[in-house]
Every structure is written in structure tokens, then in C-alpha cells.
C-alpha positions as CSV (number, residue, x, y, z in Angstrom):
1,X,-130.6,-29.5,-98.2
2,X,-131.3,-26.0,-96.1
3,X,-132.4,-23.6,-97.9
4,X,-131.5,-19.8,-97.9
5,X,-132.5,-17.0,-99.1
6,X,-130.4,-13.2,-99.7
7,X,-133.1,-10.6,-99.1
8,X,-133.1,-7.6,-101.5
9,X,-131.6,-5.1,-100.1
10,X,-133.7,-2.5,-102.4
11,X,-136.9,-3.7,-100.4
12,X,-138.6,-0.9,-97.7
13,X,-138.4,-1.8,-94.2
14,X,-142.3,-3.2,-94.3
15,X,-141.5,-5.0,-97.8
16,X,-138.7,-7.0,-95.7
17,X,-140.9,-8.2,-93.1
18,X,-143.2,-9.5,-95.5
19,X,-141.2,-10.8,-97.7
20,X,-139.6,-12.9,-94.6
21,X,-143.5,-14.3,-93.3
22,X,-143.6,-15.3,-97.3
23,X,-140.1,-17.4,-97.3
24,X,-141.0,-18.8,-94.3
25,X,-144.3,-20.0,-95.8
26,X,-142.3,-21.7,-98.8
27,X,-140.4,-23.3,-96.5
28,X,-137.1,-21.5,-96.3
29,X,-135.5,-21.0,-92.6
30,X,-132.5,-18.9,-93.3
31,X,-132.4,-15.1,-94.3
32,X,-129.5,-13.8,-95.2
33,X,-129.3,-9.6,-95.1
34,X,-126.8,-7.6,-97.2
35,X,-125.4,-4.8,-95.9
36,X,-124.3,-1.8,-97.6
37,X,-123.8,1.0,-95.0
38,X,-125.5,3.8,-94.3
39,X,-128.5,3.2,-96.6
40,X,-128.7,0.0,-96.0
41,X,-127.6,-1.8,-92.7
42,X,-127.9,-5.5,-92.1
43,X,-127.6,-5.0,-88.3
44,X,-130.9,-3.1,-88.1
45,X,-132.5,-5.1,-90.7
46,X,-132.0,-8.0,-88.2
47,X,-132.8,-6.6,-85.2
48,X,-136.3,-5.8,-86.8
49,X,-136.6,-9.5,-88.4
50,X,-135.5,-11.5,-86.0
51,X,-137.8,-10.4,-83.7
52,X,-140.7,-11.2,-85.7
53,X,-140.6,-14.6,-86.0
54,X,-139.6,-17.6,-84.0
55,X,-137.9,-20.3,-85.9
56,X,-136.4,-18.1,-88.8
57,X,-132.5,-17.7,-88.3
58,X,-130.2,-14.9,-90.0
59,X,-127.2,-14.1,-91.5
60,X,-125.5,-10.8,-92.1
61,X,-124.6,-11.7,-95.8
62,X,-122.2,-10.2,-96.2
63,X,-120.7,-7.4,-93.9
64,X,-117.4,-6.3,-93.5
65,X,-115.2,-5.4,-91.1
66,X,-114.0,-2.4,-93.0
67,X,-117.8,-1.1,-92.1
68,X,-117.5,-1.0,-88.8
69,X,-115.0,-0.9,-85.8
70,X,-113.9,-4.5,-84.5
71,X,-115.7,-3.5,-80.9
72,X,-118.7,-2.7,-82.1
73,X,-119.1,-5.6,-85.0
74,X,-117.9,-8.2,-82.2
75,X,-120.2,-6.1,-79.5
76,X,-123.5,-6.9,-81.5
77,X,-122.6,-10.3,-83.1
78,X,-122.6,-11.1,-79.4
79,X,-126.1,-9.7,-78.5
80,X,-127.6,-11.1,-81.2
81,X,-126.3,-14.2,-80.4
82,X,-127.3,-14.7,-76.5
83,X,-130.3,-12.8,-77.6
84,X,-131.6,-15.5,-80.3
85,X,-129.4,-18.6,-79.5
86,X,-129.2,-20.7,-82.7
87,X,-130.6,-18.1,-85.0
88,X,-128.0,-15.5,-85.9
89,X,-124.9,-16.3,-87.7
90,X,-121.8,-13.5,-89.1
91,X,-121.1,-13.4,-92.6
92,X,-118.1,-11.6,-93.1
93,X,-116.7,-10.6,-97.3
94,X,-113.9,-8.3,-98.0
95,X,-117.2,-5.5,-98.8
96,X,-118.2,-3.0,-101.6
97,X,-114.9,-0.8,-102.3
98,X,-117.6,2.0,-103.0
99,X,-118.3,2.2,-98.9
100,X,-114.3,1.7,-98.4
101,X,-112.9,4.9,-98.0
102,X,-109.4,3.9,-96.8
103,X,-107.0,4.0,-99.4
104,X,-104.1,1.5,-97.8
105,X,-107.1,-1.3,-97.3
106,X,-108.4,-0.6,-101.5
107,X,-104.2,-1.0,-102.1
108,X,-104.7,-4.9,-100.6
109,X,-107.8,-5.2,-99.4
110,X,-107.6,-9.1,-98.3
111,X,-104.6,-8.9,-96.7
112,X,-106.2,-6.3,-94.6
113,X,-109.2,-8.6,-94.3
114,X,-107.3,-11.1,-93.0
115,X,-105.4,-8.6,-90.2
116,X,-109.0,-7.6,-89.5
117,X,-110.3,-11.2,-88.9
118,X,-107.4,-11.6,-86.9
119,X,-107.6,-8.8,-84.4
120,X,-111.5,-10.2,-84.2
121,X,-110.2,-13.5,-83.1
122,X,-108.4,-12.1,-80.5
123,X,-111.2,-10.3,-79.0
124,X,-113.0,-13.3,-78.8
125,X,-110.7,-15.3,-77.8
126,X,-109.9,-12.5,-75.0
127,X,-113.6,-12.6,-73.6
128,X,-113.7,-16.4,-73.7
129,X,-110.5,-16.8,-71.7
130,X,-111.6,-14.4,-69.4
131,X,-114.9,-14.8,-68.5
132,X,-115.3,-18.3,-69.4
133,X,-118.3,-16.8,-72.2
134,X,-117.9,-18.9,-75.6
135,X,-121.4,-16.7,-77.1
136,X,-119.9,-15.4,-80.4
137,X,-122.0,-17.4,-83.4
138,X,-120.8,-18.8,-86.0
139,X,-119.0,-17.1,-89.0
140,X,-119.2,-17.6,-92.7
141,X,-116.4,-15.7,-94.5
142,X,-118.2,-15.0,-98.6
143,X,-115.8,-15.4,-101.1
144,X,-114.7,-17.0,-104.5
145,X,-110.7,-17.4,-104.9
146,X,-108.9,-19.3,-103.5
147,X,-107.2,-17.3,-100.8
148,X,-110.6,-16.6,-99.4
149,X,-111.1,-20.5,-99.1
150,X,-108.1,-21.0,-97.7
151,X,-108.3,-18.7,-94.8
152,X,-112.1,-19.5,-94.2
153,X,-110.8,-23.2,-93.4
154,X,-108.8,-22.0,-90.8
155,X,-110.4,-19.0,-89.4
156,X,-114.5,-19.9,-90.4
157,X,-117.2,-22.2,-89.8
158,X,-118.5,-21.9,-93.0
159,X,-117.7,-20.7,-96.3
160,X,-120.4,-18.5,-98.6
161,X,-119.3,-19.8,-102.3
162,X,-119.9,-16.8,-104.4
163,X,-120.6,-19.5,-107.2
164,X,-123.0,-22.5,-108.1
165,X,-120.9,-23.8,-110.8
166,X,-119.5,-27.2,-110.5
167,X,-116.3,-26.1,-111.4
168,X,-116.0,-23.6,-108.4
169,X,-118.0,-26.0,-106.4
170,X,-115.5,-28.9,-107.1
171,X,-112.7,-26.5,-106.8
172,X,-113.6,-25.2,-103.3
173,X,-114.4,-29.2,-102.1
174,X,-110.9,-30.1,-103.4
175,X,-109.1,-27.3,-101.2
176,X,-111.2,-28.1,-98.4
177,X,-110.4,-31.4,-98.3
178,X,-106.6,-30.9,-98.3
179,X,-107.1,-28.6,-95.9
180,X,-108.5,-30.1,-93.3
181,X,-107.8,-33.5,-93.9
182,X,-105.1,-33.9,-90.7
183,X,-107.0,-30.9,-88.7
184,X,-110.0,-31.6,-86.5
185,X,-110.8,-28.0,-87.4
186,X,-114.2,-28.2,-89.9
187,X,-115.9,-26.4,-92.2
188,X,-118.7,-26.5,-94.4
189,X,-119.5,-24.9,-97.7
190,X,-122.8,-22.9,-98.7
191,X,-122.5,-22.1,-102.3
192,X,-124.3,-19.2,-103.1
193,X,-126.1,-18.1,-106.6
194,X,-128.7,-15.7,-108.1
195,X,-131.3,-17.0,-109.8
196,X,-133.9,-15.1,-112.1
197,X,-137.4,-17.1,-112.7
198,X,-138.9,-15.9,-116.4
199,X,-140.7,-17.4,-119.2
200,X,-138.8,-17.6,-122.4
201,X,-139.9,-14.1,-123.5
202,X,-138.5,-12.2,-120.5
203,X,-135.6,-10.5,-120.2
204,X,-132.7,-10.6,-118.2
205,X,-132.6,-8.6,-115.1
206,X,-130.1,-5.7,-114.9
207,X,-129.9,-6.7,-111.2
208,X,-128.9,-10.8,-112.4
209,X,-125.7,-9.5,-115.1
210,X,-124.3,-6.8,-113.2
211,X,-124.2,-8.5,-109.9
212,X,-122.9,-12.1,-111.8
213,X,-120.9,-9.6,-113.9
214,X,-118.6,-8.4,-110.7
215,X,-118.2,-12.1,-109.9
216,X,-116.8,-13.3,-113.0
217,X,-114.4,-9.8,-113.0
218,X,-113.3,-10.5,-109.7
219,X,-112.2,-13.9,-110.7
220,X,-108.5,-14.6,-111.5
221,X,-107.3,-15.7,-114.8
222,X,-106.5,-19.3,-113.6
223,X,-110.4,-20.1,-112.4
224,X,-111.6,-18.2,-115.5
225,X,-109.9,-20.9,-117.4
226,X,-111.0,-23.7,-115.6
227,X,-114.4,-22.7,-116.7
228,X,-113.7,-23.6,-119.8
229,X,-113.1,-20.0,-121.2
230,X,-111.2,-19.3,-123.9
231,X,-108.4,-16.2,-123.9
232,X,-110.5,-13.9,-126.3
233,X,-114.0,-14.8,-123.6
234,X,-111.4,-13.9,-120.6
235,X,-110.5,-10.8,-122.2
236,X,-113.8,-10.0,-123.1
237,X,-114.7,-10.2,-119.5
238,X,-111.4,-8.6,-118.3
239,X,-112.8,-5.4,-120.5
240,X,-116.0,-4.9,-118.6
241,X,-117.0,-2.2,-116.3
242,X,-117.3,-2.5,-112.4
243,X,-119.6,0.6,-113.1
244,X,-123.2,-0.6,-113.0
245,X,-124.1,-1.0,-116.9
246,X,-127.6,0.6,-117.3
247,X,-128.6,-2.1,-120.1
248,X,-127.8,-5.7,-120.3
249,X,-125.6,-6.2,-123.5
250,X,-126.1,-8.4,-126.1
251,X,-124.1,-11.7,-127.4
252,X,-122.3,-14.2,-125.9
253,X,-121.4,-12.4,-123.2
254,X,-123.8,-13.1,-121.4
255,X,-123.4,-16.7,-120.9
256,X,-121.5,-16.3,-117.9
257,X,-124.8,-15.3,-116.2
258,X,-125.6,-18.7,-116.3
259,X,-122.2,-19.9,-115.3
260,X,-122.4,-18.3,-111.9
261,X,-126.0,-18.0,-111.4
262,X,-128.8,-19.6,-113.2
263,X,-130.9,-17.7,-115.4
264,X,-134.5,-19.8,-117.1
265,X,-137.8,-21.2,-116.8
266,X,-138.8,-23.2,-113.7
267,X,-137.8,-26.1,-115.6
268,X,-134.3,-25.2,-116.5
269,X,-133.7,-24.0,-113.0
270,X,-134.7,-26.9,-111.5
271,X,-132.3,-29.1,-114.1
272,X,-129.4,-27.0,-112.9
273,X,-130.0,-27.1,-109.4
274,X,-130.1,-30.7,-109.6
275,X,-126.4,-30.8,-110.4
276,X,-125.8,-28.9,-107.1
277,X,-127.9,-31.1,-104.9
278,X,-125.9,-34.0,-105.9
279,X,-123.5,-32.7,-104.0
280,X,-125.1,-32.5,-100.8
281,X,-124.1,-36.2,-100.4
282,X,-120.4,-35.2,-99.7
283,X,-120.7,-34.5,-96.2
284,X,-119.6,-30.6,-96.7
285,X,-122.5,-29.2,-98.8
286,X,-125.6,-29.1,-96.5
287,X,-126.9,-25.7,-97.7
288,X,-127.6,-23.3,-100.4
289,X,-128.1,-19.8,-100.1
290,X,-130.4,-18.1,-103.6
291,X,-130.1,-14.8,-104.5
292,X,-133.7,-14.6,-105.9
293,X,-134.7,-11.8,-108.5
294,X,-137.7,-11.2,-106.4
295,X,-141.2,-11.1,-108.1
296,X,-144.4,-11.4,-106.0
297,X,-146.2,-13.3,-108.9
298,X,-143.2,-16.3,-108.2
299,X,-143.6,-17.3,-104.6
300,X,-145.2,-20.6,-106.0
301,X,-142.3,-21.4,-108.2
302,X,-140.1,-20.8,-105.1
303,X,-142.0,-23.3,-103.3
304,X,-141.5,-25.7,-106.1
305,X,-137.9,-25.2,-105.8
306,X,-137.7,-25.4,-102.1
307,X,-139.6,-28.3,-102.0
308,X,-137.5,-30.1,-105.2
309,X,-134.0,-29.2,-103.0
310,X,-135.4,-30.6,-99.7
């Protein structure tokens, strides 16, 4: 199993590099860059990356087309793309409503997605039948319901499963499946999860609950209960803040860390991420993308992991 990693975005421009020559020496390939424009900008981030090394490919993970005008996201997914053949790939999310500033897109904000992703087609599909170029790479859409799946197995190459739960895992082979069962069209799924590394006196990460937090809000009733959550546990989730909470809370709340990341020792990570791997023997689950809590004194435990997925 391929191995990726989601690069903190918090990092300086010098911390990035090096924490890229460091994945690369634990044996992970793909990068993918957030982007959260105009502090941070996956497009530039790559540009600086990419360069840097030879074998390491990357992913804007995610980006939206709300960021940016269609011309100009197709414009530099191209020049990436004939620029490093093989090594850049668009990962394209619905986006942080905080950088949205149009009102009608907030209102319904993946039906606009999907317009978006359909003009983009058209551009591309424009310069291929044109001038005979086929150069835009591939594209993940990052997503968790099931609309999102559904339009990444007609419209994507891959699909970024915000989720390393079985039950979202299962759910998301399931409606691939159907999907493409009579369709030569195919798709593969990358399910994507943070992780946090501690001993068993550490505490949770602000960054690992408010960020699994938003996942499990942005969830619909129906795959909440197919959790397993109860309707007082849905509620309680239903009644959190999308504000970032400046402390982690206490109580059982905080189990659904753990649901849609993984949060423990070495050892308990490793148990979990077992269960995912066995799915890599399905023929669409060939990667796995880690949104690692960084800390410099865990590269070794990374390596363990890395090697323990491969």
C-alpha cells in the first residue's frame, strides 16, 4: 500500500522542505499540500517542492475551485503536469466556507461544486479536442457523503475518503461498486485519516479533535448512525461548534476522534491500521493518505508505520 502524507500547513516555507527530504527518507512518495488561500497556497508550496526532489509526487489536497478562477486552476494543473509528468495530481473538496465569500455558493455549496467541476471538464475537454493535448493529471475529488462519492465516480480518478473507518470505508466500496459495475469508467479510493502518535500520558492534540470534529459535523444523520451512534451521541455531535474550540473537552465525546482518525500509542495505531490494509486486497484501495500530528521526535515511529503498511 502507497503511502501519503498531508503536510501541515502551519509549517514555514523551510520547515516544508525539510519535512518532505524526511518523508521521503521513511519511505513515503506522495505529499499532499492543503491549501487555504492567501496565507497559505498549495500552488506555491508545490512549485517550491516539487522541484526539490526527483521521485516525490504531489497533490493539492485539497483546493477548491471556489479559490480560484477555472482558467487559472486548469492553467497551472496543466504546467505542473507537462512540467513533472507522473508527479502532480489535483485534489479538488468543496473548500473552507471561511475563504468563501460568495453567498449563493455558502446557500449550496455542492451543487455549485458540481457546476464548477463541470465547466472544468469542458475546458479540458475543449483543449484536448482541439489541440490533440490530453496533459491535465489526474483528479481526486476529497469528500465523505455520499453525493461526493457519487459524482467522484463519474467525474474523478480517485476519491480522497475523508474517513478511515470501516464503516465509511465499506460504505464508499459499496457505492463504488454499483457505480461502476456496467461502466468502463474507474476509480480508486484513498481513504484519508489523522493520526496523533503519544504515549498514554499525552494529550490529545487541539489540531486531531477539531479537525475530526468538523468531519463528524459535516456528516449526515444517516452515516452518523451507521456508526453505531446512538440519537443522544448524534445530538451531542449535532450541538458542537464549527468555531475552533480552544481546549479539547472532556467525556465521551471524544470517541469519535478515534472513529475517524486514530488517536494511541504506536501499538494501537498499528492494530487499527491493520483493519484498513486488509482492504487493499479489493482491487480499489491501493493508497492511504495520514494526516500526521507532526513531531520531530516521531519520524522513527513513522517509519515503523510506513514500513508495517507496505
Amino acid at each position: 500500500m502507497d503511502i501519503g502524507l498531508s503536510i501541515p500547513i502551519r509549517l514555514t516555507a523551510d520547515l516544508k522542505e525539510q519535512y518532505v527530504y524526511k518523508a521521503q527518507s521513511v519511505g513515503v512518495f506522495n505529499i499532499w499540500v492543503g491549501d487555504n488561500p492567501p496565507v497559505n497556497n498549495a500552488f506555491l508550496d508545490i512549485g517550491r517542492l516539487i522541484s526539490k526532489t526527483e521521485t516525490m509526487n504531489f497533490w493539492t489536497g485539497v483546493t477548491s475551485p471556489f479559490y480560484y478562477s477555472l482558467e487559472v486552476l486548469f492553467s497551472l494543473s496543466v504546467w505542473f503536469s507537462r512540467n513533472y509528468p507522473g508527479r502532480f495530481g489535483l485534489g479538488l473538496g468543496i473548500g473552507n466556507s471561511d475563504v468563501i465569500e460568495n453567498d449563493t455558493i455558502k446557500a449550496k455549496p455542492f451543487t455549485n461544486f458540481q457546476m464548477e467541476i463541470d465547466k472544468l471538464q469542458e475546458i479540458i475537454a475543449i483543449r484536448r479536442d482541439q489541440t490533440g493535448e490530453d496533459d491535465f493529471p489526474p483528479l481526486a475529488f476529497g469528500g465523505l457523503g455520499n453525493k461526493m462519492i457519487s459524482l467522484a465516480t463519474k467525474k474523478a480518478d480517485y476519491l480522497l475518503l475523508n474517513s478511515v473507518s470501516e464503516y465509511d470505508i465499506e460504505r464508499a466500496l459499496e457505492r463504488v461498486r454499483r457505480a461502476t459495475k456496467s461502466s468502463s469508467k474507474k476509480i480508486e479510493i484513498i481513504p484519508y485519516g489523522m493520526i496523533q502518535i503519544v504515549s498514554e500520558k499525552q494529550e490529545m492534540s487541539l489540531t486531531m479533535w477539531n479537525i475530526t470534529k468538523d468531519i463528524a459535523k459535516s456528516c449526515s444523520t444517516n452515516i452518523l448512525k451507521s456508526h453505531g451512534y446512538s440519537a443522544k451521541k448524534i445530538e451531542q455531535i449535532r450541538s458542537l461548534e464549527w468555531n475552533r474550540d480552544k481546549k479539547v473537552p472532556k467525556g465521551d465525546i471524544i470517541e469519535i476522534v478515534n472513529d475517524f482518525g486514530i488517536y494511541g500509542t504506536i501499538e494501537e495505531i498499528l492494530q487499527r491500521l491493520d483493519e484498513v490494509k486488509s482492504y487493499e486486497n479489493n482491487g480499489l484501495i491501493h493508497q492511504l493518505v495520514l494526516g500526521w500530528m507532526h513531531d520531530e521526535s516521531q519520524w522513527d515511529d513513522l517509519r515503523e508505520i510506513v514500513k508495517f503498511l507496505r
